[in-house]
Structures are given as structure tokens and as C-alpha cells.
N, C-alpha and C positions, 0 to 999 in steps of 0.2 A: 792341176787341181786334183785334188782327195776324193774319195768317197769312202767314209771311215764307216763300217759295221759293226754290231757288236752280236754277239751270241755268249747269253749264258749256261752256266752249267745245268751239270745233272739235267688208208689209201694207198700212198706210195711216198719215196724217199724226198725229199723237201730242200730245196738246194742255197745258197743263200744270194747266189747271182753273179758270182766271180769266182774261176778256178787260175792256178799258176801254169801260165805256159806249156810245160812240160811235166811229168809226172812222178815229181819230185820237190822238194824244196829240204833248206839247213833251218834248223831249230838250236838255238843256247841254249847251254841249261847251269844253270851253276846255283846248287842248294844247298851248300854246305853252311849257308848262314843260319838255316831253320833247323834247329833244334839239334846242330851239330851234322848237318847231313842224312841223320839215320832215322825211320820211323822206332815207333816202340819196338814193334815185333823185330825189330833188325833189321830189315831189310833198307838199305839206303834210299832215296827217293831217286836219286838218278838212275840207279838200278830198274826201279819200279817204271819211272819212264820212258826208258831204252827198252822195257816190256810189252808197253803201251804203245811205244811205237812199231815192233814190230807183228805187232798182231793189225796194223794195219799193210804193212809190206807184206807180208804170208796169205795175205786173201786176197789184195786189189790190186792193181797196176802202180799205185803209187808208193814211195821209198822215202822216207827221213834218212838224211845225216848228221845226226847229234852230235856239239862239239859242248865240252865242258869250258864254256867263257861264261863270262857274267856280263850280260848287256840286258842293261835298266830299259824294262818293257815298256815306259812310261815316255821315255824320250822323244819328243815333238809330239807328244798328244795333246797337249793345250795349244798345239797350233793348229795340229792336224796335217803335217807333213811329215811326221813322220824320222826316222832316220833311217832306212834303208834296210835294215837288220830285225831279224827276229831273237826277239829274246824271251824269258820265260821265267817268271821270279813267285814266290809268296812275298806277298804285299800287306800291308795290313791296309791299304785305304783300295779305290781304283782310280788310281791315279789322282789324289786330292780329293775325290770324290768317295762317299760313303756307299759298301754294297749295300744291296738289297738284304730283305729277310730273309734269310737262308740260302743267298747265292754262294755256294762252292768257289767257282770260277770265273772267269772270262776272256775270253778270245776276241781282240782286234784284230779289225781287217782293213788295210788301206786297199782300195784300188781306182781306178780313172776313174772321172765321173762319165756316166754315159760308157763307160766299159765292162767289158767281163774279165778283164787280167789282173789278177792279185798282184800287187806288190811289195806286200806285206804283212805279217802274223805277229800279234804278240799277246803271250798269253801269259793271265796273272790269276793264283790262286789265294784264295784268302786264309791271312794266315791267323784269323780267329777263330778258325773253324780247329777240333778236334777232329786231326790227321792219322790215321795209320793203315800202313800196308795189308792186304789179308786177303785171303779166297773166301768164297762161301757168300751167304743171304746178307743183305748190308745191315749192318749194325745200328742201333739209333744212339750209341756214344760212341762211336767214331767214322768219319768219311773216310771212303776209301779210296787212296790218292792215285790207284793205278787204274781203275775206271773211269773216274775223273778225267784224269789225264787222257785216256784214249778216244772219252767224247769230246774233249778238245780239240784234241790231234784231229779230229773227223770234222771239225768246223773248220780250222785250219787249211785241209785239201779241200773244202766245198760247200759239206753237207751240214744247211740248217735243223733245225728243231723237226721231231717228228712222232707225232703223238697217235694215230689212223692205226697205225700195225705195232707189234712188238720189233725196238730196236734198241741200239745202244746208244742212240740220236734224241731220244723221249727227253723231253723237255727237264722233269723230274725226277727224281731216282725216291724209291718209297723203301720204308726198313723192311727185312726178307727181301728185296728182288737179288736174283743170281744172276739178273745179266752182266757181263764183264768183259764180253767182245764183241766185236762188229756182227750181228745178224746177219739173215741174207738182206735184209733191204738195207741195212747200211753198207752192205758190199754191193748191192745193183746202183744203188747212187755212186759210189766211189767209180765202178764202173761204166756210168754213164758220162760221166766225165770224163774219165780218162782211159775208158775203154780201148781205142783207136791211137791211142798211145804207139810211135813208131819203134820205140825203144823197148821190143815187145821182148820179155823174159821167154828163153827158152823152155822155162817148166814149172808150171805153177801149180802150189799145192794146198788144198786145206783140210780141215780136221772139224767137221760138224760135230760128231757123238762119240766119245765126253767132251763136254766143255771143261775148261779149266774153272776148279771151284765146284763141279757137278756132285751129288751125292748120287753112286750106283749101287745097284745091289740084284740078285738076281739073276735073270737073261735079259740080254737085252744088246744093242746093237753097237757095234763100231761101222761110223761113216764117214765117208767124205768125198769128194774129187778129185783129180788129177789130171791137167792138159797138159799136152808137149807140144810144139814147135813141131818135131819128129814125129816119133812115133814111140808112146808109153811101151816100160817093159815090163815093170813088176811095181806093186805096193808089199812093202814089208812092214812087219809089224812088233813094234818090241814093248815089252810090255817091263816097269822097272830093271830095263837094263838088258833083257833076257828075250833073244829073239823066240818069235813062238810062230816063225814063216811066213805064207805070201796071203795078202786080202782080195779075195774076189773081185778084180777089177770088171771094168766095161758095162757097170748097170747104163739104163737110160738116163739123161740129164740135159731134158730142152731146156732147162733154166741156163744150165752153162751154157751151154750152144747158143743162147738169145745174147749170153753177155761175154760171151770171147766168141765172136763168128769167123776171127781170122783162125783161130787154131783148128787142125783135121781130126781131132778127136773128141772134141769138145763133147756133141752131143752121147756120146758114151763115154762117157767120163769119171763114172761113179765105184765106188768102191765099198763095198761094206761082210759084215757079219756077224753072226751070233757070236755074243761071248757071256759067258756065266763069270760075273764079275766074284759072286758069292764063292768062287773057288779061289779068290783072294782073301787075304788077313783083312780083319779090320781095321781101318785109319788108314793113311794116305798112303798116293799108287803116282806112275807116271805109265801114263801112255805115248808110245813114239811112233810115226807112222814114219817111213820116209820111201819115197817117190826113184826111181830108176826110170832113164826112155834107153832108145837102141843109138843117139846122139852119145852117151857118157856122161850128160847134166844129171843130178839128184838133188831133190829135197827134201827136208824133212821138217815136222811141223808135231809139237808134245804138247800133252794137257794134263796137268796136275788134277787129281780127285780124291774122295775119300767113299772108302768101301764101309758098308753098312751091313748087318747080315744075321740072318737066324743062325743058329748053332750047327743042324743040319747043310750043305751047300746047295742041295736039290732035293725037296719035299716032292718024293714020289707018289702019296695018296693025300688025294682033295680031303678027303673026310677030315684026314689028323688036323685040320686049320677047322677051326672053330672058336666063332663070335658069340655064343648063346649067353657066355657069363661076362663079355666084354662090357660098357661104357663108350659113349661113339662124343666127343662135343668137338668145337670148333672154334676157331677165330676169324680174323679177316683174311688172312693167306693161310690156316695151315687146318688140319683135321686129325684129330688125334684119337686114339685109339687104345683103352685101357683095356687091360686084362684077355688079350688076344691069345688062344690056346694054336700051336704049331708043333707039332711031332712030337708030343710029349712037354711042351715048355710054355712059361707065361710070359708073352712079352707085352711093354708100350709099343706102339707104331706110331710115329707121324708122318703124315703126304703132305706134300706141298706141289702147287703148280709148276710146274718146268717148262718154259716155252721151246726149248729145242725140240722135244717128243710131242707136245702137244698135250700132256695130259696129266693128274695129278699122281704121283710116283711115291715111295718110298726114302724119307730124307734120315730117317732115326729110327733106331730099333733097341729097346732096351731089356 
């Protein structure tokens, strides 16, 4: 017998009561029926979700293996047994059934009854929804199919609904939010699960600051972790393409250390540094970190952004910035800022809340 679960789209991490054996599983994917395969902006959808999945392999113990077949998500679900396979489709119904108001998505989960072992994922997105791929604050005419898709993927390996903290688990997705990857609480669930995983990766890497989709401008910070197996040897840094050398390895990091306790570096694991991103052009950048130990394993782990920036790259006196003839009003997410004087120039500014930094930042400057 079954125990079918559902989780829809869009304190501490929220689990739904069944994870897969091991710390992995295969996912179908075959979209070439919607809309020819490809969102507006061009970018394919299986692309987008071979993205989605592995921004869950880059931070957590657990791994997808996507295979492009087409297996009907729906198979034995009015019996409730299932067929063995996970599959993954835009749907227009769920499954004969009519979605909800505003449901994106949804993820079935078979598993025993009275057990914790999944035996099954299938996830179907709805295909009445106006779809397309994109970075940046979410749009209120179009969803965005590669967030979506990875807070799927996260119900898939475990992790229910989570609304207590800022995650990528959060029940709802609102227009402006920039989240679009796993949090740290949706990586402390992934790794509460599957933490103790024997199948333990020699070297694992992640990229906190910039997130993919972030708007920088400024100074401001490159961060993240790095554990080995070994023993870590260098984080390097390439910024569009163009090494710019090694990141301050070995800050403190008892978060990692609480959630990889088998790795010997864990609790110094941290990496980071100032970077004046304003000595960037404006419009979009890639940052690349990738990971060395003294074993010969390396990773690496990139995040698309978009640079924002006064005319100047560093306003060396306080006084030239002046509010006195500005305009200050606001919305529900954003705070805008007219008529802002800077080293001689008038610009717009708008802040917007960023939960990776914790505070409201710089998203536009006109």
C-alpha cells in the first residue's frame, strides 16, 4: 500500500515525512510539447531545469539524474499505485483534477504507509500558467519556471512547505521576491536528511554572495564555503571569465560544521571578500568561484548578476551625496528615491529588501 502526498508550488525547515533511501534519485523530463520546448526569452525549459536541479547538487548531499524521456506524471494516480517512475510534464488539469487558484505546480509522493521511503516523485506544472525563464524580482505576468522547478525538486528529496524563515520552500512566491535558490534552511533540511549520506562527495562547494539574479553595486562581499574530505587548498576567483586570484579561505563556519560533522574542515570553512562590484560596467556579470583541496578533486559553483552604479566607481567624500532636493516614497517591497545628488550627478535610486545580506540595498540607479 501507498501513501500519496502532495506539495504545492511556489522556525526551522519543514520536512514532509519521507526521504529516498539514498541520496539521490532519476527525474524525466521531456517539454518539448509546450510551447515547442523553448520559454520566450529562449531559453529551453529543460535547460532551465537541469539548472534547477543542480543548484540543489552544489549545496546538499543530494544529486539528480535527468534523462529526457517523456513518462505521463499521472500514471496510476487514480489508483494510487503508482508506476514506479518519476516523470515530469505541463499539464493542463492535475491529473483530471482541476488546480487550485494560483497553483504553479505540484509534486506527488508515493511512499509506504506507516513508512519513511519514498518511492516515488512526479511532478506536474500547470500549463495555464504564463511561463518564462528569467533572473531577477518575479514578475506578476509571468512565472518563473526555474524557481519553480527547484522548489519542486526540494519537495521531491523531502522538504515540505516553510513559511517561519526566509526560504525557497515558502509556501507562496509574491511579485519582487529574488529568491531563486535553495537558502541556508532549505540546505539544513536537505542536509538533515541526508547529511550522513555514505556516499560522501569529496568536496563540496557553495556561493552565498551574489546570488544568481542579485543586483550589486558598490562594495560589498563575495562569500561562501568550502569542505574537503582532505584538506582544502585554495578558492579562486574568476569574475566574467577573467581570473582576479585566490578568496580568503578559513573564516569561522559552526553552521557547516553542525551540518557536515564528518568533514575536517568544516568548521573553518568560510571564504570571502570585499569586492567593489561598481568597478564593473553596468548590466550583467558572472561570478565564478571554484574550490582546489591537496586530494586533486575541484569545484566550482557561478552566479549570474546585474551591476548597477553611479557614474563615479568610489565616491570618496560623504558631503558630494546629498538628499536636501530628493523626494523619498515607497511601495510594498521597494523605496525609491528621487532627485538624489552624488559627485556632481542627479540620479533615481531604488532599495529593495535582499534576504541574503539582510538589509535593504541598491537594486536601480538612474
Amino acid at each position: 500500500m501507498l501513501l500519496i502526498l502532495f506539495s504545492g508550488a511556489s522556525s526551522g525547515f519543514e520536512l514532509i515525512g519521507a526521504k529516498w533511501p539514498t541520496p539521490a534519485t532519476d527525474m524525466a523530463m521531456n517539454f518539448s510539447g509546450y510551447n515547442g520546448g523553448v520559454s520566450p526569452s529562449g531559453t529551453t525549459w529543460s535547460q532551465a531545469y537541469r539548472e534547477a536541479a543542480q543548484l540543489w547538487s552544489d549545496s546538499t548531499p543530494f544529486s539528480f539524474t535527468l534523462t529526457d524521456q517523456s513518462i505521463d506524471p499521472c500514471v496510476g494516480f487514480s489508483s494510487g499505485a503508482g508506476d514506479d517512475r518519476n516523470g515530469t510534464a505541463f499539464t493542463s488539469t492535475l491529473c483530471g483534477r482541476s488546480f487550485g487558484l494560483g497553483v504553479l505546480a505540484v509534486t506527488i509522493t508515493y511512499a509506504q504507509v506507516g513508512g519513511t521511503e519514498t518511492l516515488e516523485t512526479d511532478m506536474i506544472f500547470n500549463a495555464s500558467q504564463n511561463w518564462d525563464v528569467y533572473h531577477g524580482p518575479w514578475l506578476s505576468d509571468a512565472s518563473e519556471f526555474r524557481r519553480v522547478a527547484a522548489h519542486e525538486l526540494g519537495h521531491v528529496l523531502g522538504l515540505d512547505h516553510e513559511d517561519d524563515v526566509p526560504a525557497l520552500m515558502a509556501t507562496f512566491v509574491v511579485v519582487g521576491s529574488t529568491v531563486e535558490t535553495p537558502l541556508v534552511d532549505d540546505i539544513d533540511g536537505a542536509n538533515f536528511l541526508y547529511g550522513n549520506a555514505t556516499a560522501q562527495d569529496p568536496l563540496v562547494l557553495n556561493l552565498e554572495e551574489p546570488t544568481t539574479g542579485s543586483v550589486k553595486t558598490g562594495v560589498a562581499n563575495i562569500r561562501g564555503w568550502a569542505i574537503s574530505s582532505s584538506a582544502l587548498d585554495r578558492v579562486e576567483l574568476f569574475v566574467d571569465g577573467v581570473s582576479r586570484g585566490e578568496i580568503p579561505s578559513g573564516g569561522l563556519r559552526k553552521d557547516v560544521a553542525s551540518n557536515f560533522p564528518t568533514y575536517p574542515n568544516a568548521s573553518n570553512s568560510g571564504y570571502s571578500m570585499a569586492f567593489n562590484y561598481s568597478n564593473l560596467s553596468e548590466g550583467n556579470h558572472t561570478i565564478l568561484v571554484r574550490a582546489f583541496d591537496d586530494a586533486g578533486s575541484s569545484r566550482e559553483f557561478s552566479a549570474n548578476f546585474t551591476v548597477v552604479r553611479f557614474d563615479n566607481p568610489f565616491i570618496q567624500n560623504a558631503s558630494s551625496v546629498d538628499l536636501s532636493n530628493a523626494t523619498v516614497s515607497n511601495d510594498q517591497t521597494s523605496i525609491f528615491i528621487k532627485g538624489l545628488r552624488a559627485d556632481g550627478g542627479n540620479y533615481d535610486v531604488t532599495l529593495r529588501w535582499q534576504t541574503a545580506t539582510q538589509s535593504y540595498e541598491i537594486v536601480d540607479i538612474r
